[in-house]
C-alpha positions as CSV (number, residue, x, y, z in Angstrom):
1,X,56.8,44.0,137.9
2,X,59.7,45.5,140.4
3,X,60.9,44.3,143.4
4,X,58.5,45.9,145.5
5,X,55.1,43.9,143.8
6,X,57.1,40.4,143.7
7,X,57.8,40.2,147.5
8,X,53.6,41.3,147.9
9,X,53.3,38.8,145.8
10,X,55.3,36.2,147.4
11,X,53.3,37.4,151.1
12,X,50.6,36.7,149.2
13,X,50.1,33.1,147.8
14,X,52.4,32.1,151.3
15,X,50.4,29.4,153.0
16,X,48.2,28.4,150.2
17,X,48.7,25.4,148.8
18,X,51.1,23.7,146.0
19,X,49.5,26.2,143.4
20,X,50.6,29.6,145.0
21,X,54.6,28.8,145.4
22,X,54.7,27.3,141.6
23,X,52.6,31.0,140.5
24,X,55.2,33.0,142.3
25,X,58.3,30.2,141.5
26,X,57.3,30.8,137.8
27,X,56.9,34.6,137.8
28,X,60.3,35.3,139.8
29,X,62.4,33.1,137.1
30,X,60.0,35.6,134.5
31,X,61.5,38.3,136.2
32,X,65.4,37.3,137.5
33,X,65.4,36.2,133.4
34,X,64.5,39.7,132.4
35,X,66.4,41.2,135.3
36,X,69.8,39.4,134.6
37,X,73.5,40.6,134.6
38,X,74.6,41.7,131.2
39,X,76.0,39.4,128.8
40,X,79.5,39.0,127.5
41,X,78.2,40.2,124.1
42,X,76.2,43.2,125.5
43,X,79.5,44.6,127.9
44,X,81.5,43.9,124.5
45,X,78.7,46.3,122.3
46,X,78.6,48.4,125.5
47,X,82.7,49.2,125.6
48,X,82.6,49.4,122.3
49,X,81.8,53.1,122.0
50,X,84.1,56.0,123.0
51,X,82.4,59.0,124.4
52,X,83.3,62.5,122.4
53,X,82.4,64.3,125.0
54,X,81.6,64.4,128.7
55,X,77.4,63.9,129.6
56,X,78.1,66.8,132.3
57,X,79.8,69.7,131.0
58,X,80.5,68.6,127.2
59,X,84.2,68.8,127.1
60,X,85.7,66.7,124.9
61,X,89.1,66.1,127.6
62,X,88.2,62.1,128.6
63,X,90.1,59.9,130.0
64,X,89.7,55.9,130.8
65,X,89.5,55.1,134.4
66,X,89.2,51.1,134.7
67,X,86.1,49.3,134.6
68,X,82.8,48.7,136.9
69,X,83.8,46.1,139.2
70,X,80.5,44.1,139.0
71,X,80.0,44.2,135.1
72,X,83.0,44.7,133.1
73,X,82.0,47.8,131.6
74,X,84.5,50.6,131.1
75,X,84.4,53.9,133.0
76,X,85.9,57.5,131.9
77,X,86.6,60.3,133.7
78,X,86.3,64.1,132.6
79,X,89.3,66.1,133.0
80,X,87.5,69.2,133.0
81,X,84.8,68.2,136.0
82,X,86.1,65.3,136.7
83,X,82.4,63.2,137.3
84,X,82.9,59.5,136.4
85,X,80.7,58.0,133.7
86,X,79.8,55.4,131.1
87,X,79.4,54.9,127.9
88,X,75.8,54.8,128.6
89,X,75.5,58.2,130.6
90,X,73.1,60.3,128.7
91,X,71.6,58.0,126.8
92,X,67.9,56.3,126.4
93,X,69.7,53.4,128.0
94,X,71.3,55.0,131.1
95,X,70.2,54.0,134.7
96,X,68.4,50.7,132.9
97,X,66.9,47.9,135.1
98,X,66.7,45.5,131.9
99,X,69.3,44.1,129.5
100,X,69.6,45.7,125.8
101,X,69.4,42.5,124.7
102,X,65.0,43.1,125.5
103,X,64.7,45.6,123.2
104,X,64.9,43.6,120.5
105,X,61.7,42.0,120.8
106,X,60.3,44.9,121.2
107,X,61.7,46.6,118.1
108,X,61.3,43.4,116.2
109,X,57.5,43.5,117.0
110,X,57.0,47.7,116.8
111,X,58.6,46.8,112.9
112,X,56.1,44.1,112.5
113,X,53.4,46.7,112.8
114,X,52.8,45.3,115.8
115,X,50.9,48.2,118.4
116,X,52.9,48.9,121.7
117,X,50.0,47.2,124.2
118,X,50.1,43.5,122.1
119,X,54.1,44.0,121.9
120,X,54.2,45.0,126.0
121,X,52.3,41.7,126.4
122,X,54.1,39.5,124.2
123,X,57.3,40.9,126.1
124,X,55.9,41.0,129.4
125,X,56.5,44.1,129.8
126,X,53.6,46.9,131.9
127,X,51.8,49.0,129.4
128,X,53.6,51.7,131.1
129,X,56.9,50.4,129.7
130,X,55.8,49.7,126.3
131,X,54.7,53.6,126.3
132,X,58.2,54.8,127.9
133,X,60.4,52.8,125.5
134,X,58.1,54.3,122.4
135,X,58.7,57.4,123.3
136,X,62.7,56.4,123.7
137,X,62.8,55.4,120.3
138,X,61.2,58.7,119.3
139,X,63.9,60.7,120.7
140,X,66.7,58.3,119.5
141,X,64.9,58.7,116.0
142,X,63.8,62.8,116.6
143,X,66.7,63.7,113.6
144,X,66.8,60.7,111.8
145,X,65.3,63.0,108.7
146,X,67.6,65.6,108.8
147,X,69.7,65.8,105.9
148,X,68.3,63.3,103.7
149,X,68.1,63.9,100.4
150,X,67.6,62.4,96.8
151,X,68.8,62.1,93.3
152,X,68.3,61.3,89.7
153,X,64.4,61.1,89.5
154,X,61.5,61.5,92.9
155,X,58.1,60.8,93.2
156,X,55.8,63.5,95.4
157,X,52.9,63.5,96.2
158,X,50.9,64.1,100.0
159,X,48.7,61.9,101.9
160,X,45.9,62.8,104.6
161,X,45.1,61.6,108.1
162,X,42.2,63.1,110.0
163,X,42.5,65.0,112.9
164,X,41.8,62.9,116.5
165,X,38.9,65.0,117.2
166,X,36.8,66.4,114.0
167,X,36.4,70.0,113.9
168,X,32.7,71.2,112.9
169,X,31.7,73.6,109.8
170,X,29.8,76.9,111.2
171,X,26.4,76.8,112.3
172,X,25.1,73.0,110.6
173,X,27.3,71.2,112.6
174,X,28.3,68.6,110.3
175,X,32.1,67.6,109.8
176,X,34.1,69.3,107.0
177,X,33.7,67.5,103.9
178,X,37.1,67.2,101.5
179,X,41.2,68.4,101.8
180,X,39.9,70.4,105.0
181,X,41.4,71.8,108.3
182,X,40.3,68.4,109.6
183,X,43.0,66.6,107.4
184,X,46.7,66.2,108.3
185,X,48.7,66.9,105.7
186,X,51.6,64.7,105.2
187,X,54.3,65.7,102.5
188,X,55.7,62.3,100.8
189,X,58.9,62.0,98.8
190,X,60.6,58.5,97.6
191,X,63.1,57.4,94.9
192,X,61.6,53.8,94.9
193,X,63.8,52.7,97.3
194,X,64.0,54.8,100.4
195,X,61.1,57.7,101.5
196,X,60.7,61.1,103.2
197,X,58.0,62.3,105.0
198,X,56.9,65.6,106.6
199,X,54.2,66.8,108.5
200,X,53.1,70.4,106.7
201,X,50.1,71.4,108.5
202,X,46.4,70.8,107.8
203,X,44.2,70.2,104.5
204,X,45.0,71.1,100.9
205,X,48.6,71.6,100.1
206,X,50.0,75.7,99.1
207,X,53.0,76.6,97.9
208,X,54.0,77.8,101.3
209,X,53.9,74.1,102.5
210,X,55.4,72.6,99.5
211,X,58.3,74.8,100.2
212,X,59.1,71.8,102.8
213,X,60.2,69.5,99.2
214,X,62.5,71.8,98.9
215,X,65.0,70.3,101.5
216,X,65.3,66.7,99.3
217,X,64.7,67.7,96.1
218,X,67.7,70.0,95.9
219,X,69.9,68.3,93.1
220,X,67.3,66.0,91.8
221,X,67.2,65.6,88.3
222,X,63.4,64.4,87.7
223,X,60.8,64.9,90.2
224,X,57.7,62.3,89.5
225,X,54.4,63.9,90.3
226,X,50.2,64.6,90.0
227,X,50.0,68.0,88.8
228,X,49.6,69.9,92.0
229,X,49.6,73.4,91.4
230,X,51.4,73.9,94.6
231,X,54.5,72.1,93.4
232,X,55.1,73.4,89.9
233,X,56.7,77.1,91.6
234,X,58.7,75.0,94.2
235,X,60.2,72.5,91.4
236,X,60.8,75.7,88.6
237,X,62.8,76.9,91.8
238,X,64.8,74.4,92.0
239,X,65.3,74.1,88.5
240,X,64.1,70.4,88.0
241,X,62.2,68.2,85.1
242,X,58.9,68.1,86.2
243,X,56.8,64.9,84.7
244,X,53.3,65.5,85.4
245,X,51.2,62.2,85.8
246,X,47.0,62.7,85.7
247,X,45.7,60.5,88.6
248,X,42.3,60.2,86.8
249,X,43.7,58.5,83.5
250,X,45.0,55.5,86.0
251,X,41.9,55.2,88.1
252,X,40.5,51.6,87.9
253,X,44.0,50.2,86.7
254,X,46.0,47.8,88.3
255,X,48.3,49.7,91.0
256,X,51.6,47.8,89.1
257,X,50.7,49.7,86.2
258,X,50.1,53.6,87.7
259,X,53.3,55.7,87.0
260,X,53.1,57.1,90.7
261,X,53.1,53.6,92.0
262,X,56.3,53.6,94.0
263,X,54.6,57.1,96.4
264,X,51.1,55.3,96.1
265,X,53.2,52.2,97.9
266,X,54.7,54.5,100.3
267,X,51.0,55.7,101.4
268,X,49.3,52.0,101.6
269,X,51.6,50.8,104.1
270,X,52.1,54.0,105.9
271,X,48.2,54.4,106.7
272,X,48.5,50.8,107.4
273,X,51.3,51.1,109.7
274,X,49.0,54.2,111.6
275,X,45.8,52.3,111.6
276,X,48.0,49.7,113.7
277,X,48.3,52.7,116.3
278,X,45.0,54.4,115.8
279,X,45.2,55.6,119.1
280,X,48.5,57.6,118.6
281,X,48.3,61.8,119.5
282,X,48.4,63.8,116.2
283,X,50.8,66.6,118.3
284,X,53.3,63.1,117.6
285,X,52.8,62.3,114.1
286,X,55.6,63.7,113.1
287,X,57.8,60.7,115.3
288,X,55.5,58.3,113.9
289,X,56.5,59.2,110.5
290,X,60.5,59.2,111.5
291,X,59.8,56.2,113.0
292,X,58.1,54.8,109.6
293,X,60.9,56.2,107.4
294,X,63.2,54.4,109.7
295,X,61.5,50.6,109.1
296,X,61.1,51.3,105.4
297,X,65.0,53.0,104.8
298,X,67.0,51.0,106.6
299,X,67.6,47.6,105.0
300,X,68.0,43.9,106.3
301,X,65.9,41.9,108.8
302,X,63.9,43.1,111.7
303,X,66.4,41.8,113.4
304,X,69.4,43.3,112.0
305,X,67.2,46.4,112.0
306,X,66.8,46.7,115.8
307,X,70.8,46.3,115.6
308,X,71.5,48.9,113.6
309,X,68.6,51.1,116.2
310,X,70.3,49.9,119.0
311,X,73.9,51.4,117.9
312,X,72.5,54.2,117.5
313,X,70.7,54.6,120.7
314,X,74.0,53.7,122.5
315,X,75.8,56.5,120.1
316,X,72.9,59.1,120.7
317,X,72.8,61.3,123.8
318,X,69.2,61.6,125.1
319,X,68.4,60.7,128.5
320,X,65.0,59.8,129.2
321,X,63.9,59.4,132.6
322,X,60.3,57.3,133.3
323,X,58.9,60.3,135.9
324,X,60.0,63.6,133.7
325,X,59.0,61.9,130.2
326,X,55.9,63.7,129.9
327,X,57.3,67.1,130.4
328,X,60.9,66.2,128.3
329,X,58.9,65.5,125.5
330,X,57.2,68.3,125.3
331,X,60.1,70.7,126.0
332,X,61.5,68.6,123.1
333,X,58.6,69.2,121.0
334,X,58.7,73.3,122.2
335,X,62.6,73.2,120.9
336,X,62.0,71.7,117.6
337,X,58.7,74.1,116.9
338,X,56.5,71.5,114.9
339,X,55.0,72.6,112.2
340,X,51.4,70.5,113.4
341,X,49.8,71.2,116.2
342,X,46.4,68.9,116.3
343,X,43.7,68.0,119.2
């Protein structure tokens, strides 16, 4: 709710009785609580980052200029252009109406598996908002994959999600049966401990799309894995052990005992995780995954988890604005060329 809805609301219930005043009495402290001055703690986190470079024309010659009379928060000027800024400028925070301190909840509850619309309620926040802060946390999170890698011994293997809408085999009709075009292919990669996941285009994996292992598996010692034609030229390439585990000699056994448990964990609670969202776009499955990776890498508490996003956000420059979300994404998507294009 702005501004703008709170005083219709106020014109509204005017004149009606005890009832009306308490609504709106109620629903401004909602939103003067969610609409407060920053904290000591959040102007402390705030200052606490030095720009590298400037938000306008990228030079790195900054210099401090004082502090924002009303909140505390440093200011810098560029020497080159000499536009005034923030630590903020640039980033998913810039320009914001509500404290950092709201996005934990709503990290806390996205981590929890928890789909935007129940978390946007629990926050009290529109749909709209849940949907613009997702796609924030997408672009804070667009190259948390890059450069990962393992060692010592992997597990691989690749998990399927359908397409949004099924495509039909020629002239019955019916949907295609098996690893088809209608299946998302989803390479997978984890030492036990932390994962790695890539979207690699539809249905049965090739060689051409197990190529993609070979950004993580580059040094590994042992690589774990179900006999997949397609990876036995990618890991003779790269010159590592490859232990090859048949899936059918563990079918019926408990899951604690199948040597491809630790991928086979990965999987459960990453369809889990997607079923929670069943209504996401395939053309963004690859930021669901980073997003994923992201909840099952990084260590701690949900809590300390939305603190160790948050830094980054602050640290990251990508400015999102409400209006031109739609069309940054996609230039976003156009720049990085995914490699899955569904729907």
């Amino acid at each position: 709710m702005n501004k703008k809805q709170l005083k219709s609301l106020e014109g509204e219930f005017s004149g009606t009785g005890k009832t009306g005043p308490l609504l709106v009495s109620t629903i401004s402290e909602w939103y003067d609580a969610k609409h407060r001055d920053p904290s000591k703690e959040e102007i402390a986190l705030i200052n606490s980052v030095t720009p590298e470079a400037c938000p306008y024309c990228g030079s790195p010659r900054l210099s401090k200029d004082g502090f924002q009379k009303k909140t505390g928060i440093r200011v810098y000027r560029c020497r080159a252009c000499g536009r005034k800024f923030g630590p903020l400028t640039g980033t998913v925070f810039d320009s914001r109406k509500i404290p950092i301190s709201e996005w934990v909840e709503f990290l806390v509850h996205l981590f929890e598996f928890h789909s935007v619309a129940t978390s946007a309620e629990d926050n009290r926040n529109a749909d709209s908002t849940g949907r613009y802060w997702l796609n924030k946390v997408f672009l804070v999170l667009g190259d948390y994959q890059e450069g990962a890698s393992f060692s010592d011994a992997v597990w691989i293997d690749e998990a399927y999600v359908p397409v949004w809408k099924s495509e039909k085999a020629k002239g019955g009709g019916k949907d295609l049966r098996g690893l088809s075009r209608n299946q998302c292919c989803i390479m997978t990669a984890t030492d036990g401990r932390k994962c790695w996941l890539k979207v690699s285009g539809f249905g049965k994996p090739s060689e051409k799309k197990a190529a993609a292992y070979s950004d993580v598996l580059s040094g590994v010692r042992e690589v774990i894995h179900d006999g997949e034609k397609a990876h036995g030229a990618v890991l003779e390439r790269l010159g590592c052990r490859s232990v090859v585990i048949d899936p059918r000699a563990w079918k019926g056994k408990p899951d604690k005992c199948n040597p491809m448990e630790p991928v086979n964990e990965v999987h459960r609670y990453l369809k889990g995780f997607l079923r929670c969202h069943r209504g996401y776009s395939r053309r963004n499955l690859q930021d669901w995954l980073n997003l994923f990776c992201f909840i099952w890498n990084e260590g701690g508490t949900k809590a300390q988890k939305a603190q160790k996003f948050i830094e980054k956000a602050i640290k990251t420059r990508a400015l999102l604005r409400f209006r031109g979300q739609k069309d940054a994404m996609a230039a976003r998507k156009q720049r990085t060329k995914p490699s899955l294009t569904c729907n």
